[in-house]
DSSP file (Angstrom, degrees, kcal/mol; ACC not computed):
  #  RESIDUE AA STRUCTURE BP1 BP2  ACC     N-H-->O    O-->H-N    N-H-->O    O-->H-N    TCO  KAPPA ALPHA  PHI   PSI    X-CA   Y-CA   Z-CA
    1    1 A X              0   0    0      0, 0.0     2,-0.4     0, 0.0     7,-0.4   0.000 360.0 360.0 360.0 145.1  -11.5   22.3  -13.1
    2    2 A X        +     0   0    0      5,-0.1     2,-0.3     2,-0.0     5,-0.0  -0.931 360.0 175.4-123.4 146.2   -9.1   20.6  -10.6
    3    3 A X        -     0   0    0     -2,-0.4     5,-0.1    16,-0.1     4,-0.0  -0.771  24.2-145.8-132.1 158.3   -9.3   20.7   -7.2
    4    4 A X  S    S+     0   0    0     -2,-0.3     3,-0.1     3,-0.1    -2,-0.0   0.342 101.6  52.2 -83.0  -5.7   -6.2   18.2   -5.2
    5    5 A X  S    S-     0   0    0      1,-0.3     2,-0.5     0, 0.0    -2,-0.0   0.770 124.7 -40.5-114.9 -77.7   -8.8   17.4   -2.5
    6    6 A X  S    S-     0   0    0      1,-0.0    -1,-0.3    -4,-0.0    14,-0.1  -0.982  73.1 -53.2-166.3 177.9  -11.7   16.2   -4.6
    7    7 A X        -     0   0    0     -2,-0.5     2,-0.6    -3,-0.1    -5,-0.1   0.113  35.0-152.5 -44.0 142.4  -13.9   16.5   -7.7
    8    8 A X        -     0   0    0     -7,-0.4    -1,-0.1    -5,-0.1    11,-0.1  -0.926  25.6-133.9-129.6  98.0  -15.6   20.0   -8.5
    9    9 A X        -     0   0    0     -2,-0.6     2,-0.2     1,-0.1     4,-0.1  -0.087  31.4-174.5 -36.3 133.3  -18.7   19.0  -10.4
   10   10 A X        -     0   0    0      2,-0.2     6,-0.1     3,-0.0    -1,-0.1  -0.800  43.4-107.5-142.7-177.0  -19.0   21.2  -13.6
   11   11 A X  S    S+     0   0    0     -2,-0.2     2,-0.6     1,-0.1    -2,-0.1   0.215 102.7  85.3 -95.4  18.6  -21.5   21.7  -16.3
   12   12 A X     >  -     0   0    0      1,-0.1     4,-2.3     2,-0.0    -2,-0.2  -0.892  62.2-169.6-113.7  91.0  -18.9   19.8  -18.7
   13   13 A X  H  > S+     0   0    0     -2,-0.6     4,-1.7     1,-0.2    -1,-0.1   0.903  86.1  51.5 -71.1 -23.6  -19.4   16.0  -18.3
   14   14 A X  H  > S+     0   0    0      2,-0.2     4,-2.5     1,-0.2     5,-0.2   0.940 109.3  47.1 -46.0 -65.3  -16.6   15.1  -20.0
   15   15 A X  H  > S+     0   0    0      2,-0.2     4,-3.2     1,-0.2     3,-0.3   0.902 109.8  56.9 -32.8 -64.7  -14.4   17.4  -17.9
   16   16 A X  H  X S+     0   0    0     -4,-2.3     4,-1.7     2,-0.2    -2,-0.2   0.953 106.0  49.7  -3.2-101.5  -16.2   15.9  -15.0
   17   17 A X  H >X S+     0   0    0     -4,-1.7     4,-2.6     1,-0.3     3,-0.6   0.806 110.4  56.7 -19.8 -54.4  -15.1   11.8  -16.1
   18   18 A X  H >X S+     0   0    0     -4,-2.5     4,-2.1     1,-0.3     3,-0.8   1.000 105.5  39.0 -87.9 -52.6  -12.0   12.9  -16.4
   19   19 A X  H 3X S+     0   0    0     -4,-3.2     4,-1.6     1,-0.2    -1,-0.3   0.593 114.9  55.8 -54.4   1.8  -11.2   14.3  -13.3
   20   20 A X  H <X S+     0   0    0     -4,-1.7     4,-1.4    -3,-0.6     5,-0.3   0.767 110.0  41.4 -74.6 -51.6  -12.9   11.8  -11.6
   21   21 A X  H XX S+     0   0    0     -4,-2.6     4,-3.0    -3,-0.8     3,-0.7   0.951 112.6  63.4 -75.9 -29.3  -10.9    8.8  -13.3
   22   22 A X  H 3X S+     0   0    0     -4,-2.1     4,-2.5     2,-0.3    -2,-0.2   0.968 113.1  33.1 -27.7 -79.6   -7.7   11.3  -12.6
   23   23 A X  H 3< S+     0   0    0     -4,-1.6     4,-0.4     1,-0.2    -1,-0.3   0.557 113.3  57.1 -73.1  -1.3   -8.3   11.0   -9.1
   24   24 A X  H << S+     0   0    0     -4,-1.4    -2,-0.3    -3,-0.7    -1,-0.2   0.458 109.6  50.4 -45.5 -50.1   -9.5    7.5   -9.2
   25   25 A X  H >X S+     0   0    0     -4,-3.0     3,-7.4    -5,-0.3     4,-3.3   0.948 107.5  57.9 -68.9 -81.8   -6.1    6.7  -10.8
   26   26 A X  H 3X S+     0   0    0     -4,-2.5     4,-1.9     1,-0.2    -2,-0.2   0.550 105.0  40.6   4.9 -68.3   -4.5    8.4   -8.2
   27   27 A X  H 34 S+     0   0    0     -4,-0.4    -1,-0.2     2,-0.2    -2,-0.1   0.194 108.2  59.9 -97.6  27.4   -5.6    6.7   -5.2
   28   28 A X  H <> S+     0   0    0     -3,-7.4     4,-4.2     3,-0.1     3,-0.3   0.758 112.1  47.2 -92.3 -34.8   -5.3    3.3   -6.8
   29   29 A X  H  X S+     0   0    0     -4,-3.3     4,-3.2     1,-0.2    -2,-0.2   0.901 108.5  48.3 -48.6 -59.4   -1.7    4.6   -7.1
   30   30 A X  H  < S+     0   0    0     -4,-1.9     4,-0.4    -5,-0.2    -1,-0.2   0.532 120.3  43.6 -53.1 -29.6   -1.2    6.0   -3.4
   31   31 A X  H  > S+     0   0    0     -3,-0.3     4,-1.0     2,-0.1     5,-0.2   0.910 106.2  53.3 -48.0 -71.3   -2.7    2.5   -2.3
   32   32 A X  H >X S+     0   0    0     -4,-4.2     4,-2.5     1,-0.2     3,-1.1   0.944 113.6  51.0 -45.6 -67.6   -0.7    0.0   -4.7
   33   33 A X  H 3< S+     0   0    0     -4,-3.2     4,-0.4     1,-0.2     5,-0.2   0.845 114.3  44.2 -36.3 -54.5    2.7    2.2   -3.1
   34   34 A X  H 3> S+     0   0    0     -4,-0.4     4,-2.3     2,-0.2     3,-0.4   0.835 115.0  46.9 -64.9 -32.3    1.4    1.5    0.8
   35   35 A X  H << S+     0   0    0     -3,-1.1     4,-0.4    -4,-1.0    -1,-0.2   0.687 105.7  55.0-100.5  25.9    0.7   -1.6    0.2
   36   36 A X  T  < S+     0   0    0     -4,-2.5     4,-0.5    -5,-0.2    -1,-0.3   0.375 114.9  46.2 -82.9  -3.3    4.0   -2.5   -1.7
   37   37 A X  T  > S+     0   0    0     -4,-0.4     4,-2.2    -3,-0.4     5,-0.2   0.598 105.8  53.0-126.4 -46.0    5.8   -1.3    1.3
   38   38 A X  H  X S+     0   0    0     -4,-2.3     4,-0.7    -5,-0.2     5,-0.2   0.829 104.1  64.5 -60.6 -16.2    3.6   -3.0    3.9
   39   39 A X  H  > S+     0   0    0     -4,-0.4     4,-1.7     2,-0.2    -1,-0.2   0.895 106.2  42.8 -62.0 -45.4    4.5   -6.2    1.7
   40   40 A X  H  > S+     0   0    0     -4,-0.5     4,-1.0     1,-0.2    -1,-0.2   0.720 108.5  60.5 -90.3  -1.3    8.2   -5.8    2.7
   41   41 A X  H  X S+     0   0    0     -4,-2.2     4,-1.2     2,-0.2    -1,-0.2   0.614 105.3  38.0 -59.3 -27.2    7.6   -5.2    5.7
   42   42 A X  H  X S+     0   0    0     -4,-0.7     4,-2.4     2,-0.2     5,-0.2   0.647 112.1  64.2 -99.0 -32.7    6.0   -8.1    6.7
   43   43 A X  H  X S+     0   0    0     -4,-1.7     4,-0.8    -5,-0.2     5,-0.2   0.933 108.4  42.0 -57.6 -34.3    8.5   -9.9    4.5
   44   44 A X  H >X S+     0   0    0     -4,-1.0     3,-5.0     2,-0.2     4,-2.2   0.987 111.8  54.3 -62.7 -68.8   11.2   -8.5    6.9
   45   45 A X  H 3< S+     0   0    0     -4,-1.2     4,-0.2     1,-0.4    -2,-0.2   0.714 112.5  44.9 -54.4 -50.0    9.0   -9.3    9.9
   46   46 A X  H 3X S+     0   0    0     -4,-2.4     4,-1.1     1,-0.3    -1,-0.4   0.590 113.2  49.7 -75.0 -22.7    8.6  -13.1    8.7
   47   47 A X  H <X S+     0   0    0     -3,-5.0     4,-2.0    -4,-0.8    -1,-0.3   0.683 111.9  41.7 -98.8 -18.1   11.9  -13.5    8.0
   48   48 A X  H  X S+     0   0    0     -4,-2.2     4,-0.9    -5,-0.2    -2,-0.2   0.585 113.5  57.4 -88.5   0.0   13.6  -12.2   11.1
   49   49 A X  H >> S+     0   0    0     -5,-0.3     4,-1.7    -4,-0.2     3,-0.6   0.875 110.8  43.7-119.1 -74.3   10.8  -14.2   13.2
   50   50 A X  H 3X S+     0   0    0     -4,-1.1     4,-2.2     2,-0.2     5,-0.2   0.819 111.5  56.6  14.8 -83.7   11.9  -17.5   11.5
   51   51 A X  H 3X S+     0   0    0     -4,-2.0     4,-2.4     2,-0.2     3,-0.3   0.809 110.8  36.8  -1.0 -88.1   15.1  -16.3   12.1
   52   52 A X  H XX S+     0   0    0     -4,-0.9     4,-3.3    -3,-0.6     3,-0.6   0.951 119.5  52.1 -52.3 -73.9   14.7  -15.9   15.9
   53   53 A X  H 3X S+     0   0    0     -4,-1.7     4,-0.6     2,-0.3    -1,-0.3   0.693 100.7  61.0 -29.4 -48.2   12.5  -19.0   16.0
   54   54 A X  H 3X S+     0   0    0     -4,-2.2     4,-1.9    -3,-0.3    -1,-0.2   0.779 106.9  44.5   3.2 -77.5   15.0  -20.8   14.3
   55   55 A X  H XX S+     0   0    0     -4,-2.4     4,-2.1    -3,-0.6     3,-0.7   0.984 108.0  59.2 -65.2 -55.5   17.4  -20.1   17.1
   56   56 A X  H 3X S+     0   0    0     -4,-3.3     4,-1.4     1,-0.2    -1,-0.2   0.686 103.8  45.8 -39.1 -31.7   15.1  -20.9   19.6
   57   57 A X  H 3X S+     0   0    0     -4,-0.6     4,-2.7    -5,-0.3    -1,-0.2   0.812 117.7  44.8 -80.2 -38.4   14.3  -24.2   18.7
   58   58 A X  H <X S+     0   0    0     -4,-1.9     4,-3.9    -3,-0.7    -2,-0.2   0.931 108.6  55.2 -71.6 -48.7   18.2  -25.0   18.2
   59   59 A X  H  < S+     0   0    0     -4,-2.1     4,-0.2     2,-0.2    -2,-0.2   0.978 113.4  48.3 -62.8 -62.6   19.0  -23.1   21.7
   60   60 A X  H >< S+     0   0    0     -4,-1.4     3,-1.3     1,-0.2    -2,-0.2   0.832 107.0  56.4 -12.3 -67.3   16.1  -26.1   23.0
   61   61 A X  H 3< S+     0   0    0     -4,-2.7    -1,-0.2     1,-0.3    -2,-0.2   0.930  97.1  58.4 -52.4 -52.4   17.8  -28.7   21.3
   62   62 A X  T 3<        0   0    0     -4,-3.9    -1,-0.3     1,-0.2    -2,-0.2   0.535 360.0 360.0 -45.7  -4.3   21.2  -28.2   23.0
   63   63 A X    <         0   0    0     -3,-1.3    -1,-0.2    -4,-0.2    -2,-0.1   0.794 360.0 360.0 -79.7 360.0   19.7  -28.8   26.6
């Protein structure tokens, strides 16, 4: 039996196992994706804060 929310225990253990590792797969998935995205995010962040920094230091130099 499948539920989208979470596991529904049946007298089948196999059945069981497998929806377990199903959704267990699942939110390794729904993780890995968030934090591939928080990765380029902070890859933006780091490079545009460099960036800025960058300038700042140069903007310094000139006085």
């Amino acid at each position: 039996m499948k539920n989208s929310n979470r596991l529904i225990y049946t007298d089948n253990l196999e059945e069981s196992l497998e929806e377990a590792a199903s959704l267990f797969k699942n939110h390794i998935k729904f993780y890995t994706e968030i934090i591939e995205k928080d990765k380029k995010v902070i890859k933006t962040f780091n490079k545009d804060f460099k960036i800025e920094h960058a300038k700042e230091v140069l903007s310094k130099a000139n006085l």
